[in-house]
Each structure stands twice: as structure tokens, then as C-alpha cells.
C-alpha positions in Angstrom: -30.1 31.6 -66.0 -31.5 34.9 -65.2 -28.7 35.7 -62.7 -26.6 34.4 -65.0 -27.6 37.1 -68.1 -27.4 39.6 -65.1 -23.9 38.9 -64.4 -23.2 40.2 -68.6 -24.4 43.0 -68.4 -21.8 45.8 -67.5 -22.8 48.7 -64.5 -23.6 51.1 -67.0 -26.6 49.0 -68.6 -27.8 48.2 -65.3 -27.7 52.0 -64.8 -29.9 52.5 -67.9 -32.5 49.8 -67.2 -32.7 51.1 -63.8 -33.4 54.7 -65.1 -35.8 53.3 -67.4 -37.7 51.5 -64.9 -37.9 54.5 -62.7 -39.1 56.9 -65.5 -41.7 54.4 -66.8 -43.2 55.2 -62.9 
């Protein structure tokens, strides 16, 4: 189910959370 949700959302969400995630470091 998790790769699932993955799959919805679009590049550029993936590009925020991934900029979050790096930041909160």
C-alpha cells in the first residue's frame, strides 16, 4: 500500500518531501 500511495504522488512532491527531509538534517 505504501508503494502504492508512492506511485500518486507526481515528481515534483517527491521533490518537495525530499528537500524537506534533507533540510530537517
Amino acid at each position: 500500500m505504501l508503494i502504492s500511495g508512492e506511485y500518486l504522488l507526481t515528481p515534483f512532491q517527491h521533490l518537495l518531501i525530499n528537500w524537506k527531509d534533507t533540510t530537517t538534517q
